[in-house]
N, C-alpha and C positions, 0 to 999 in steps of 0.2 A: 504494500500500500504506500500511497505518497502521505510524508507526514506533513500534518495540518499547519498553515500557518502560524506560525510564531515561535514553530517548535523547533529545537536545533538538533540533529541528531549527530552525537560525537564520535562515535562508535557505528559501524557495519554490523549487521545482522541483530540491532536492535528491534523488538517489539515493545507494540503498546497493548496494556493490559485495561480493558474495558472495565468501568467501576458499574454501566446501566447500560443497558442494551440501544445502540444508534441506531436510528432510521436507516432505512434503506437496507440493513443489513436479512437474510434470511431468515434469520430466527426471532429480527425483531417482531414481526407480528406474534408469533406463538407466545412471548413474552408480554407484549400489552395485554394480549386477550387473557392471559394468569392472569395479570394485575386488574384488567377489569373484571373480570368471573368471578376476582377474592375478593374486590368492592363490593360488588353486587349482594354476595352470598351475606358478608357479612352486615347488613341492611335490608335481609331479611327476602331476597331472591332467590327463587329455587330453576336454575338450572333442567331442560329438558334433557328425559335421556334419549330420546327422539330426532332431538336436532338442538343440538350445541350449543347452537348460538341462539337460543329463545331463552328468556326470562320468564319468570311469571311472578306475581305477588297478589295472593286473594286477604282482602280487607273485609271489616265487615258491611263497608260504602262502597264494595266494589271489586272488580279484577285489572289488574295494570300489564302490561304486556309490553317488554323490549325486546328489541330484534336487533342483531349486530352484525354488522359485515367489518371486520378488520376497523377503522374508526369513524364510520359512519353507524348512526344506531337512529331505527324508526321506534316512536312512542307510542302507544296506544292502551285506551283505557275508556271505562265508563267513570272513574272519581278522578273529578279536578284536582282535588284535594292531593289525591298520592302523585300524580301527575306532576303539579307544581313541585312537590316535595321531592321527586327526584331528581327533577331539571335543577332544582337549586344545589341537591347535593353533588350531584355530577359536575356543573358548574364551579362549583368549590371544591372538589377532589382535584377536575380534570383539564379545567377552563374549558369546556365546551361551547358551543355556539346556536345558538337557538334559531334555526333556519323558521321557526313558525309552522302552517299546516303542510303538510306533506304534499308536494307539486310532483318532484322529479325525482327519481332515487332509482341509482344503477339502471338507465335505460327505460326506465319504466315511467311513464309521466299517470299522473294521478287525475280523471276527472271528475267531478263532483257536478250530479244534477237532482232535481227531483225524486227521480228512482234511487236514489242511491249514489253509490263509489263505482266508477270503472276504470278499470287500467290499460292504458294503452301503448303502443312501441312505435305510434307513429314517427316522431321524431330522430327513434335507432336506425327504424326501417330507411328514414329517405338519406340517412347518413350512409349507409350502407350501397343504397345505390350510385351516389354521387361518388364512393369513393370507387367504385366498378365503371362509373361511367355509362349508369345505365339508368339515368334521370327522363331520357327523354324514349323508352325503350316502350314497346306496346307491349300493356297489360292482356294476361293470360284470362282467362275464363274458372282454369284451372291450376293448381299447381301440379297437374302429373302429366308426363308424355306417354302417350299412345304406346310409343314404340321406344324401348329404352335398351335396346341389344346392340346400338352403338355407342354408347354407354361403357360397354364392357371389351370394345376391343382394344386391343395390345398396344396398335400404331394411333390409337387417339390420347397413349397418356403421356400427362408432363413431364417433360426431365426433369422440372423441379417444382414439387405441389405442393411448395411451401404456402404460397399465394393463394392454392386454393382449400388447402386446408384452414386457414387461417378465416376465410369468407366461410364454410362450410363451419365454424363452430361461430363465428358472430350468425347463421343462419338459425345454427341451435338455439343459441342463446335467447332468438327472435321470439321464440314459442313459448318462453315462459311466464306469459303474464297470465294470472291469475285470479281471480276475485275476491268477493271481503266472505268473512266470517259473521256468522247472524248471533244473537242475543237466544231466542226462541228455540227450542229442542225443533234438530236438523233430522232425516231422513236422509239416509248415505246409499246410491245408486249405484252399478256401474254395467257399464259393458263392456263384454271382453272378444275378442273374436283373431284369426290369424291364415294366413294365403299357404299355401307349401311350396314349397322351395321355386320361390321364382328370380331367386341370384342364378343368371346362369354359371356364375364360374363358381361357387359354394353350395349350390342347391339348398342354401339355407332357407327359411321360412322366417314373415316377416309377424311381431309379435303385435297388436296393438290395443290398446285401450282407451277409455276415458270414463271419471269418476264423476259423480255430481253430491255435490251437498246442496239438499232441499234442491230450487231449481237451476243451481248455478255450478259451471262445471269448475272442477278444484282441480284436476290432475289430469295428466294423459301422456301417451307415448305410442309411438312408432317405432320400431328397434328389430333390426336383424338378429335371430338368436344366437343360442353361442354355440349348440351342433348342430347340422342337418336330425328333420326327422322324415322318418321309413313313411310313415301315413300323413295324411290330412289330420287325423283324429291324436295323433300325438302331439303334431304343431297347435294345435287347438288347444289343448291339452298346457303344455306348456305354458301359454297365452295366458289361462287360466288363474296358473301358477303364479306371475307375474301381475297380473291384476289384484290376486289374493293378498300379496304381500302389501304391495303396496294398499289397500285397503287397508290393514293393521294398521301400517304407519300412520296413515289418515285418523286411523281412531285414538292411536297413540296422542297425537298432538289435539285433536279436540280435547281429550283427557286433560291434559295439559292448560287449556286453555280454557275450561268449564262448561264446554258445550256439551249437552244431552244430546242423546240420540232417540229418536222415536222410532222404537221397534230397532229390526235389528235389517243389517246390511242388504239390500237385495243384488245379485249378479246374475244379470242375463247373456246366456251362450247358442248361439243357431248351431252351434255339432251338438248331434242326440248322442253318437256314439261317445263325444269328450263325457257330457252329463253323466251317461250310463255307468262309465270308470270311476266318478268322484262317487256316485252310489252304489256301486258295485262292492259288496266287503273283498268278494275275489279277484283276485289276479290272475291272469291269463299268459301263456308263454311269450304274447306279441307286446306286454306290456312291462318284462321284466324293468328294460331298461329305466322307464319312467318312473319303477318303484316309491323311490322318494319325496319326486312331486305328489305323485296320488295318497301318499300319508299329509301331506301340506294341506290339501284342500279338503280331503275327507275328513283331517281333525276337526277341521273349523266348522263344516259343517254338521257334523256329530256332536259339536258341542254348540253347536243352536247359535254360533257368532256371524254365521253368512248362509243367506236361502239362495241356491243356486237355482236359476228358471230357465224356462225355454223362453225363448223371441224367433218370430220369425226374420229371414235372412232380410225383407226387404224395409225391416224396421231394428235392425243393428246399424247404430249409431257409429260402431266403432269401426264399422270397413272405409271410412274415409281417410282412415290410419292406415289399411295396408292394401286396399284395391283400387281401380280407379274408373270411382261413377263416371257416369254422362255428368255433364255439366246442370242437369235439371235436379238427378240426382245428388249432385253435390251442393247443390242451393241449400235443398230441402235438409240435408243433414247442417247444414253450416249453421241456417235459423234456429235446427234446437240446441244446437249447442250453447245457444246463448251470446253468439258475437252478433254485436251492433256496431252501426258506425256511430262513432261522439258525436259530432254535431247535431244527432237527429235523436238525443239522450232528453233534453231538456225538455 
């Protein structure tokens, strides 16, 4: 390292011995977040085991909720009272800065109408194109191509896909906006569904979901799995598995947060054969492999925590995750998901 101004080093192969951990350095974040986590705790915040970085603190005026990313932290709560109380202590531990109501936070702009809180990425999204150069580019109908097997040939890839991996996870990171959390005992939905190996070069199977609390969707994903499966009915299968977990997680942090649930989980699947395995007590020669997943989802449902249903295929919300509707079709799925456009919120 170069030594900091003012310092004279008299001697070759001198080091400096750190007394507090510096910015910039690697391990400095792990280090603030101890010292914020040991603030916290001791002023009476209880740490999720769910997700790390969530506080909570239930009063008898109320529930307080902080959320941290590295030194940015969102406030939320129903008592002003504990509210004001930690903004001041924070302020006097940390000298923090009191940005006011919540606008813009990590790509995410906040709008606020009549209905409610929506979040939006407008803002990420037209940054994202401008820096592609693709501001003045004709909009799709859809996000999927028809025909995606040039896609996977040899002589179309990059010598260097730094540049497009780099846009392919600011793409990721597009899809995470998410909606608020209600007061009132929630109803926890989902659908799960999955295509069979339509990777030509991996024959992998594509996994998808999406969850809803009450009528607002909280979670979802698209994701190649991690082996090929033999059938339709194991990729489905799998999907299942995948939807399952993360449900927990879902119920995990309402727990956390003191949200009731009304009644208990529903998951709807269009494979009868997946269904049949998660109520099936037997196992069959073609299902060894799967073994473990199908102990995943038949606990949960043995023990009354998830009612797994049928749906018909043209009322699975989750194939816009891994097929690709007609454009009429993919209308009709987009409305209930619950995206709107902002300006037409108010």
């Amino acid at each position: 390292m170069e030594p900091p101004p003012g310092l004279e080093v008299h001697k070759e192969g001198q080091v400096c011995r750190l007394t507090k951990s510096l910015y910039g350095l690697k391990q400095a974040s792990r280090q603030w977040f101890e010292k914020l986590s040991t603030f916290l705790a001791s002023i009476s915040y209880t740490q999720s085991k769910s997700d790390h970085s969530l506080f909570t603190k239930e009063t008898p005026t109320g529930l307080t909720a902080l959320l941290v990313y590295v030194d940015d932290i969102i406030l939320a709560g129903n008592s002003m009272t504990e509210i004001n109380r930690i903004k001041s202590l924070l302020h006097n531990r940390f000298q923090v800065k009191d940005l006011g109501k919540l606008k813009y936070f990590l790509g995410l702009e906040v709008a606020r109408s009549k209905k409610g809180i929506h979040l939006s990425q407008r803002k990420y999204a037209l940054d994202i194109l401008e820096e592609t150069g693709m501001l003045g580019c004709k909009p799709s109908l859809t996000p999927f191509l028809s025909d995606m097997n040039s896609l996977y040939k040899a002589d179309n890839y990059l010598k260097d896909p730094t540049s497009y991996r780099k846009l392919i996870g600011k793409l990721l990171y597009l899809t995470n906006t998410t909606p608020d959390l209600f007061d009132s005992p929630v109803h926890v939905k989902a659908f799960s569904d999955s295509d069979w190996a339509t990777c030509p070069n991996t024959r992998r199977s594509t996994t998808g979901f999406c969850i809803f609390i009450g009528s607002s969707l909280m979670s979802w994903k698209s994701k190649k799995q991690n082996t090929a499966s033999r059938s339709s009915t194991e990729a489905e299968y799998r999907a299942l598995v995948a939807t399952t977990c993360e449900i927990q997680w879902i119920q995990y942090l309402l727990d956390d947060l003191k949200v009731q649930e009304a009644g208990t989980p529903a998951l709807y699947c269009d494979n009868k054969s997946a269904r049949h395995i998660a109520d099936n007590q037997s196992f069959h020669e073609w299902t060894k492999d799967i073994e473990l997943d199908c102990h995943v989802v038949r606990e949960k449902i043995q023990a009354n925590l998830l009612h797994l249903l049928p749906i018909r295929s043209d009322e699975q919300l989750a194939d816009i995750f891994t097929k690709f509707p007609h454009r009429v079709r993919f209308r009709s799925i987009v409305s209930k998901l619950g995206l709107v456009t902002i300006d037409h919120t108010a």
